[in-house]
ZAMARGU-4260 file (C-alpha; in steps of 0.2 Angstrom, whole numbers, plus 5000, padded with zeros to 4 digits):
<rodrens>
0) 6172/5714/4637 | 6183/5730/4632 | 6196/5734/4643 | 6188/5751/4651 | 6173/5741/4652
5) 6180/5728/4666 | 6191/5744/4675 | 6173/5752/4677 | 6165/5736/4684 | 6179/5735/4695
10) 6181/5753/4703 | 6159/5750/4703 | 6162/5733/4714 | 6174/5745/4726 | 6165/5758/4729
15) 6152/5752/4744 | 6165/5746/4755 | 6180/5754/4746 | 6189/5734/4747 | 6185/5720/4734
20) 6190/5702/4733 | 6199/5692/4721 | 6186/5681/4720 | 6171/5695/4720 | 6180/5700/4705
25) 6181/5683/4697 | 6162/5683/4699 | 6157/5699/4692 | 6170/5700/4677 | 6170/5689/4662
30) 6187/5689/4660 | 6202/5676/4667 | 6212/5680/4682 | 6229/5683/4674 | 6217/5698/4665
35) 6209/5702/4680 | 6228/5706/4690 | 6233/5714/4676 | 6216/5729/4675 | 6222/5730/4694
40) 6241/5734/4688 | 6235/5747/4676 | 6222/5755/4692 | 6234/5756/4703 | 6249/5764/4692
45) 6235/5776/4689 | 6231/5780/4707 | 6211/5773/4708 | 6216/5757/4719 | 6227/5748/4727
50) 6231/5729/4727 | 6233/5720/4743 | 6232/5701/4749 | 6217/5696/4745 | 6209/5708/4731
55) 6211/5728/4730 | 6207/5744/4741 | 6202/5759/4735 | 6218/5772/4734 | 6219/5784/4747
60) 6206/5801/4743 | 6199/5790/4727 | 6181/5790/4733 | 6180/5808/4736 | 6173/5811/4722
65) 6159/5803/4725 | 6156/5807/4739 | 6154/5823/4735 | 6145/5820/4720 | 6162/5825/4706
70) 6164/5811/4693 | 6153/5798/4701 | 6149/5782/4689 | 6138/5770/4689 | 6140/5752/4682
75) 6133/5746/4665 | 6133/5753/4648 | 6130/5772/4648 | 6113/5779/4642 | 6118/5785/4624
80) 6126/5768/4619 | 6112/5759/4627 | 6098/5769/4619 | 6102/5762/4603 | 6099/5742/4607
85) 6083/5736/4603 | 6075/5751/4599 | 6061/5746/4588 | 6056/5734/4605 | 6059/5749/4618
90) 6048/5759/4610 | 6033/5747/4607 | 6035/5741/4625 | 6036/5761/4629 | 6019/5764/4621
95) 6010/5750/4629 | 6016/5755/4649 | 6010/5773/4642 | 5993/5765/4638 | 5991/5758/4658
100) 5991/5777/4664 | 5977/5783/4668 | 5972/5802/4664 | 5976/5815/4679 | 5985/5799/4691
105) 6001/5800/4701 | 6016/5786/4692 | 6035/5785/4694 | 6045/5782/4681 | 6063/5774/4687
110) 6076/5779/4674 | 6081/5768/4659 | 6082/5767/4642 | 6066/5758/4640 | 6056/5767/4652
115) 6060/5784/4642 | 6052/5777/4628 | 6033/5780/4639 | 6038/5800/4636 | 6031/5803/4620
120) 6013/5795/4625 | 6011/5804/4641 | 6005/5822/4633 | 5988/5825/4636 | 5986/5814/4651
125) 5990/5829/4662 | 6000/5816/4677 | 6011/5820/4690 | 6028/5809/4687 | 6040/5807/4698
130) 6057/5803/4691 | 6075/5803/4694 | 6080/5803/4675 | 6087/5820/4669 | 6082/5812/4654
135) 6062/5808/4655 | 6062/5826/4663 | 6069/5835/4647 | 6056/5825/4638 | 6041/5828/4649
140) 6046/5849/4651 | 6037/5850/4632 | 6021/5843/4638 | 6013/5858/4648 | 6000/5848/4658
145) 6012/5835/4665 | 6019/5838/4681 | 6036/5833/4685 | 6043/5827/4703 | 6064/5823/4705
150) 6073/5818/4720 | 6088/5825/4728 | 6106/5817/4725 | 6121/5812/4715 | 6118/5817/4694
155) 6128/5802/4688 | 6132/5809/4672 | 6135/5794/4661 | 6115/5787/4663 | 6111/5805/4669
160) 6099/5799/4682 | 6099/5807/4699 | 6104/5794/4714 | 6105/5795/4734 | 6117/5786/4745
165) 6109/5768/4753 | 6100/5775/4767 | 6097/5791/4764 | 6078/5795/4760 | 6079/5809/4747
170) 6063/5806/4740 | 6047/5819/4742 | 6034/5813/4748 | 6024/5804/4736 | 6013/5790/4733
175) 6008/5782/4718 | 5996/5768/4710 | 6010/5763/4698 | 6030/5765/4697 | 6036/5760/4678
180) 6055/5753/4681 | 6068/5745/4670 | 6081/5730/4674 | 6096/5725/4666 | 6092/5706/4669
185) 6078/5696/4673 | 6080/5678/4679 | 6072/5665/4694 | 6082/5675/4705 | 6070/5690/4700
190) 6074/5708/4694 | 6093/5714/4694 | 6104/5730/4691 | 6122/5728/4690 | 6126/5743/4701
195) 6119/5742/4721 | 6117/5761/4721 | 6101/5756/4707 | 6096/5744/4720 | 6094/5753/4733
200) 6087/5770/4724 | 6072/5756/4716 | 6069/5750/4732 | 6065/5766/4739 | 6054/5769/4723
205) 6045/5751/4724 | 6040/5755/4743 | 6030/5769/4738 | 6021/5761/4724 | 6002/5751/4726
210) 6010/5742/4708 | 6024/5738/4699 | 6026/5737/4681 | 6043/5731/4675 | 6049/5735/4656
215) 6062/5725/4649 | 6066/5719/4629 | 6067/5699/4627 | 6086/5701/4627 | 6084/5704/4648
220) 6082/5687/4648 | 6098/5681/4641 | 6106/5685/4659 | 6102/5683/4676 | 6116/5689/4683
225) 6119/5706/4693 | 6113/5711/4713 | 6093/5708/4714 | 6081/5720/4716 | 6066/5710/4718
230) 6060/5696/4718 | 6048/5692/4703 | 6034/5688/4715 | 6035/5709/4719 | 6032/5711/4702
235) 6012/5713/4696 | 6014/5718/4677 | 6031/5713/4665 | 6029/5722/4647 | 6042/5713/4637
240) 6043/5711/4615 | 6036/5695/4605 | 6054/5686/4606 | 6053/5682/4624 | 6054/5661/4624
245) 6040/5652/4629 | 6050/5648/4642 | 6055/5664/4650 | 6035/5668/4648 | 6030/5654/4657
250) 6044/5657/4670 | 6035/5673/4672 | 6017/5669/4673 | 6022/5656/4683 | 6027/5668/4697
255) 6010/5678/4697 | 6014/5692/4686 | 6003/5699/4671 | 6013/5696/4656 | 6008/5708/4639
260) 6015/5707/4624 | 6018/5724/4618 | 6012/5723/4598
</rodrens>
């Protein structure tokens, strides 16, 4: 892990409280302590943190910015870079979830690499999406009988996906038979992201949703580390490549979800 990769984790794991632990950081960061002290040095000559006993706080005035929205970041790798792994999978997985919609229905579609990959098979199905992807939207704006919903928030420039603050309902009101979401690790522990403000903005989208339909390449598997979004037992349909290990497969069937192969 690069060096601007673990500052970003770290200022990530400080910004819900604005105060992190040692150990926190330890945990989250594949890295050794005498590493882990020294990514703190370098933030704090820089003015982002602040190291006290314990672990580090953010610097006084470092979180205004987003709070107001001006250079927010989310954890994980940023949408351009991650657009390009796995993309002959993404896109099969992409046209199968496609296939589930029905004609004229109401779905959701939570940002992600993968789950842009439904785009290109939506035309003609004249639905009404509701997304927080800046992405899916410029996608979707060339097919004139879709209709397309976005919620209020945060851009986060990097994934350029729109995001509330936990606890604040930014969402229109809307219902729908299916939400399409993405995860960055699947494992027993269920579905994860590796940023809480994901977690919470899917959580709000999986309350409004009569089924869930997770999308994820075989390599989600490889990791079951990150803050849970769900357990697997929430999940009713996982659309996931032919390498997924027999098993991961039968880890999933096992919890009650439809597993399909996407061809």
């Amino acid at each position: 892990m690069h060096a601007t990769q673990r500052e970003r984790l770290i200022l990530a794991a400080l910004s819900p409280t604005g105060f992190v632990t040692y150990r926190d950081l330890e945990s989250r960061l594949d890295a050794s302590p005498a590493t882990i002290r020294r990514d703190l040095a370098r933030l704090e000559s820089t003015g982002q943190l602040v190291r006290v006993h314990g672990g580090a706080r953010l610097a006084d005035g470092a979180d205004e910015g987003a709070r107001d929205g001006r250079g927010a970041r989310l954890t994980g790798t940023p949408f351009d870079l991650a657009i390009t792994r796995n993309i002959t999978a993404k896109r099969a997985i992409g046209r199968a979830a496609a296939g589930l919609c029905q004609p004229g229905e109401a779905v959701m579609i939570d940002g992600g690499t993968t789950t842009f990959q439904m785009c290109p098979y939506l035309g003609g199905r004249d639905l009404a999406v509701l997304t927080n992807s800046l992405h899916i939207v410029d996608a979707l704006l060339a097919q004139p009988g879709t209709r397309i919903l976005v919620p209020s928030g945060t851009v986060f420039r990097e994934q350029n996906i729109i995001l509330a603050p936990a606890g604040e309902d930014s969402m229109p009101r809307f219902h729908a038979p299916r939400l399409f979401m993405g995860a960055a690790a699947v494992g027993p522990r269920g579905v994860m992201q590796q940023d809480v403000i994901l977690v919470a903005a899917e959580r709000r989208l999986l309350d409004r949703a009569e089924e869930v339909i997770l999308l994820v390449d075989s390599s989600k598997f490889a990791s079951s580390s990150g803050a849970i979004v769900c357990g697997l037992d929430e999940v009713d349909v996982l659309i996931t490549d032919a390498a997924i290990s027999d098993a991961d497969a039968a880890m999933v069937r096992a919890a009650g979800v439809r597993l399909i192969i996407a061809p």
